[in-house]
N, C-alpha and C positions, 0 to 999 in steps of 0.2 A: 504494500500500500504506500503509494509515493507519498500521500500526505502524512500517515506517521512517522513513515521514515526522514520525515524533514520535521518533525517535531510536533506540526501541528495538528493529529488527533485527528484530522476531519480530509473528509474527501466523499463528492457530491459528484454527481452530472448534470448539467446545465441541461436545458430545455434544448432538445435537437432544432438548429434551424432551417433545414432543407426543405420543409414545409414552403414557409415562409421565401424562403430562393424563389423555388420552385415559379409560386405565384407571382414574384417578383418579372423572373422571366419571360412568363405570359402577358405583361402590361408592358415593359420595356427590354430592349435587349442592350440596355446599356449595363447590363452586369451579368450577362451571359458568357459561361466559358469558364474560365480559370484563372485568366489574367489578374495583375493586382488592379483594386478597383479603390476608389476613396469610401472610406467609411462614412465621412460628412455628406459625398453626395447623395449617397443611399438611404441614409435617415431623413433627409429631406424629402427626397422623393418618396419614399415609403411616407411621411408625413401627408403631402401632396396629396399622393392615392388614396390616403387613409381619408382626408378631407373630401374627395370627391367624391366616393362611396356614401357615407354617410350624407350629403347633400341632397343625392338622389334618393335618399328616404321621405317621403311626405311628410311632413311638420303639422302640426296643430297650428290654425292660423286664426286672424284677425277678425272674428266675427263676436258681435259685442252684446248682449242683450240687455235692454232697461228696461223696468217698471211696464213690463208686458209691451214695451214696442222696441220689435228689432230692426236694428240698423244697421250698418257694417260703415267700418272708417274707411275716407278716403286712402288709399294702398300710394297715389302719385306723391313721392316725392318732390320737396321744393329742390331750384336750380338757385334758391339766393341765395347770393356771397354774402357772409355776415364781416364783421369785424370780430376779429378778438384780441383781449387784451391783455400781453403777457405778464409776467407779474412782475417785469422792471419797466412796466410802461407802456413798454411797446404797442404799437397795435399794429397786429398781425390781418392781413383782408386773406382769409380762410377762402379756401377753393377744394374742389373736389380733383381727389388724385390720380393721375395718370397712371398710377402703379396700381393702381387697386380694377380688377374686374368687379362681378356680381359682390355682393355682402362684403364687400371690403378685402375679398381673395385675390391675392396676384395673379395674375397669369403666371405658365410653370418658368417664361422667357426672364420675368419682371423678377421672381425669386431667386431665380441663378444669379441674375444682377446683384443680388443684394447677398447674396452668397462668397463671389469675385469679389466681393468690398467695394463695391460700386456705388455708393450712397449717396452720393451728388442729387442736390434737388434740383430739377428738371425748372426752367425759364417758366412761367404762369403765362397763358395765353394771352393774349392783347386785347382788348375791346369787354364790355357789359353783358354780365348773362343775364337773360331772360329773366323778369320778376315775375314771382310767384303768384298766379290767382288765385283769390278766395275759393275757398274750398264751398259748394255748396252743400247744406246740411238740410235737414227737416226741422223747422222749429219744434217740433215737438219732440225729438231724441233728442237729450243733453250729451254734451260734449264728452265725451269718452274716448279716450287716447287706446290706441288698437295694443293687444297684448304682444310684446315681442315673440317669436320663437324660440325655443330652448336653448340655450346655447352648446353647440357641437363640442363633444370631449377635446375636437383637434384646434379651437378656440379656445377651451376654456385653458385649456395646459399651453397652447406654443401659440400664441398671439398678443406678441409685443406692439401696441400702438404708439410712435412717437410721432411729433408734429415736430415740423421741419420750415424753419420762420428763414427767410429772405430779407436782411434791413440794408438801402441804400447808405453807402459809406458818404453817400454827397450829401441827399435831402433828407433821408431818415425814413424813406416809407419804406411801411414792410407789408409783407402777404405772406399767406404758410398753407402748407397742406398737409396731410395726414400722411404717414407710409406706416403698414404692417410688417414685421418680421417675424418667421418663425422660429428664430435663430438670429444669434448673433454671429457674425463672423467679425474676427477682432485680431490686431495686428499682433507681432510678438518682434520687439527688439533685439537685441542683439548683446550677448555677457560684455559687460566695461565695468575695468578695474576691479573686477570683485564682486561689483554690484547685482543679482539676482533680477532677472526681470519678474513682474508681479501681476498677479490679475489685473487689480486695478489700474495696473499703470496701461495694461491693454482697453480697460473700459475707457478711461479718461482721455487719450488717444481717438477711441471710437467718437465719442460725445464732444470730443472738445471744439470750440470755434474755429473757422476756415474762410477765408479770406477768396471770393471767387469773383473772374474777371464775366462781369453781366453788367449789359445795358441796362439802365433805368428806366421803364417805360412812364415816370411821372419827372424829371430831370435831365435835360441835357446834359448836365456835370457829370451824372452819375457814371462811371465805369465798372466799378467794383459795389459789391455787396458781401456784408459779411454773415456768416450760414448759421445756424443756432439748432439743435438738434435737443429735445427733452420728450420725456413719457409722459404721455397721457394717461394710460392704462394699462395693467403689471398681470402678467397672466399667473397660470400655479408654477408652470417651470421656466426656466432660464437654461437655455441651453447653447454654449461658449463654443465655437470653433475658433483651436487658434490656427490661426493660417504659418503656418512651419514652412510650406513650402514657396520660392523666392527662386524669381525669373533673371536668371543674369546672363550673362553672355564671355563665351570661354573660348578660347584660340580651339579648333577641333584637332584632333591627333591621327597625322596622317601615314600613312603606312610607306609611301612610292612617292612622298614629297622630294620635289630636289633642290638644291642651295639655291638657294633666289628668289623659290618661290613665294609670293607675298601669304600670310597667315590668314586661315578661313577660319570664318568663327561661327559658333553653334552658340543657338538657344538652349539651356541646361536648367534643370528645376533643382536646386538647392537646396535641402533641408535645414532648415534653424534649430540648431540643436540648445537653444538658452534653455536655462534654469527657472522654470514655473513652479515656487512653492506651491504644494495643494492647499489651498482655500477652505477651511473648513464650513465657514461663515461668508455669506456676501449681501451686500446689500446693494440698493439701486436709485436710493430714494433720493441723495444729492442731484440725480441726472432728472427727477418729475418734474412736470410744469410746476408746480404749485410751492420747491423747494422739499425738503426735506421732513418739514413740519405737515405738508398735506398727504402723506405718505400712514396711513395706520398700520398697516402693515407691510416692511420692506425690504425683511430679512427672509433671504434662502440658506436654506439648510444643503451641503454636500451630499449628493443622492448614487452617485456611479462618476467614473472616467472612463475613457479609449485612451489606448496607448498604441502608438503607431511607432513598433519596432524596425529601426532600417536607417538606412542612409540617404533614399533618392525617393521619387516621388512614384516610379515602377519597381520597386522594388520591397519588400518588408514583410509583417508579420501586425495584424492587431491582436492586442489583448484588452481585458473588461477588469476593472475593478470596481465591485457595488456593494452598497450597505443594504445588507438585509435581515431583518427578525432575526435574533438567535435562537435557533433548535430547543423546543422545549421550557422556552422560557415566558410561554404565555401570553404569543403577542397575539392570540386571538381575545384577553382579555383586556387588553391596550398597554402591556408591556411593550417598556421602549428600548428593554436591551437589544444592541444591534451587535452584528459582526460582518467586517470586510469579507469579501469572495474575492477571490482572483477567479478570473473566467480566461480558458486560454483552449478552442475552440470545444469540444464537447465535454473539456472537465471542467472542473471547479473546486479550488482550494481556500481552505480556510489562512485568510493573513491578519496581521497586525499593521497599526496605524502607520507603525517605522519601513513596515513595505511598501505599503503606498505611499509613500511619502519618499522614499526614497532617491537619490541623484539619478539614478538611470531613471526611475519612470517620471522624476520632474521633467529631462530633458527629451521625453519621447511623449509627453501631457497631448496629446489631439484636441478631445472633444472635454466638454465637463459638464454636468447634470446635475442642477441645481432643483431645488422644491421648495415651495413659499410656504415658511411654517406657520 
């Protein structure tokens, strides 16, 4: 037994996932075969499909009854731009977002964007939408706001709202629009002098102001606008991709080159192998519109990591480490003793905090799975 023979007393098998492959396969064939595949993009896209599926379930909808007369709410949305106003003043002319399809779902094009680190807010169209006409009602049905539908599990856990403000560096107008994320994908620096790169320092990177070269559409002066990124709305999970892998460009190495000839260079994907302490604790509420204070609850709890063993971006090995219920210790009565798993493809061992946490799997940290306690 390899787990007692390493001391630790347990040894498990993980849930087979070939099931799951399998299905995988039949929707897309971008993880068909054997090749190495990314773990980030498959959890997204299994996300994705998870989302679409459930859509196409019929929902319980807006039909309202009062005081024996029924009526159903107007379903048309308004197209008015409102104003809002951020909480250092600002006022933001709110638009409907170009990243967003139906219910505020990206398209799978618009998610990959946001996946690539591509978060640039998109120019706001030029000219006046359409104002909203009165809705016609029956004087006798009183006003009754139509019941939302339930919110999809693949919402309630992976849908990050942050609104995305625009303020002219010349005159000072701003406009903002909404963007959804299922995921973060977040940069990872580079080891200097000793120094450990850190979650946070990956969040605050993500969020922080950016300085972009846009026309003003209320100011001739205006050239530049500066970008402002904050959450609206904090789902149950947080889920971190750090992006390790890093596009450079490398002299290629040539077999039958001869003296003189000029240096060909290749596109090469680089793994960043820095130092990501694990996180036990995260919080998000410094990056909310409202600040820190409008946050009740902000804190996530460490739920699982991927560990992406290897050197290059075709090449490696993933591994799982998750917190789960300890064996017989009653967490069907709301015991909260837990214990780490290592998952390393259909076994599963028991470790301690000093393993995960350890130099090799800080510098091989992929993904991270947080839960809003």
């Amino acid at each position: 037994d390899e787990g007692a023979a390493r001391g630790h007393g347990y040894r498990s098998r993980a849930a087979d996932p070939v099931a799951l492959k399998r299905q995988m396969d039949v929707i897309t064939d971008k993880f068909a075969g054997y090749l190495q595949r990314d773990a980030h993009e498959f959890f997204a896209d299994l996300i994705d499909f998870l989302h679409d599926e459930l859509e196409a379930v019929p929902r319980e909808s807006g039909k309202v009854e009062g005081e024996g007369v029924s009526c159903e709410t107007n379903g048309n949305s308004s197209d008015k731009v409102d104003d809002v106003v951020s909480p250092d003043g600002e006022e933001c002319q709110k638009e409907n977002s170009p990243r967003e399809g139906p219910n505020g779902t990206p398209t799978r094009k618009k998610r990959q964007e946001a996946a690539d680190g591509n978060r640039d807010a998109q120019s706001p169209s030029k000219g006046t939408p359409p104002s909203s006409s009165p809705q016609s009602r029956d004087p006798a049905c009183p006003a009754v706001a139509k019941p939302s539908p339930p919110l999809l599990p693949t919402d309630d856990f992976f849908r990050l709202k942050v609104r995305v403000c625009l303020r002219c560096d010349s005159c000072g107008y701003s406009r903002s629009k909404e963007e959804m994320y299922r995921h973060l994908s977040v940069d990872v620096g580079e080891d200097a002098d000793g120094v450990d790169w850190t979650v946070g320092r990956s969040l605050d990177r993500f969020f922080q102001h950016e300085r972009r070269e846009l026309k003003c559409e209320k100011c001739d002066a205006g050239k530049t606008a500066t970008q402002k990124l904050e959450i609206i709305s904090f789902p149950k999970a947080i889920l971190l991709h750090f992006k390790r892998f890093i596009v450079t460009q490398e002299v290629k190495t040539r077999i039958h080159a001869r003296p003189g000839d000029p240096p060909e260079m290749e596109m090469v994907l680089r793994k960043n192998k820095a130092r990501i302490p694990t996180l036990d604790s995260l919080s998000l509420a410094e990056y909310a519109a409202g600040g820190p204070s409008s946050v009740p609850r902000g804190d996530y709890g460490l739920r699982g990591l991927v560990h992406h063993v290897g050197s290059t971006a075709s090449s490696g090995h993933y591994t799982a480490c998750v917190r789960r219920p300890r064996a017989g210790s009653g967490a069907d009565q709301g015991s909260d003793e837990e214990d780490w798993i290592f998952f390393d493809d259909r076994n599963g061992f028991r470790r301690d905090l000093s393993y995960v946490n350890n130099e090799r799997n800080q510098r091989n940290m992929y993904l991270a799975l947080y839960e809003l306690r």
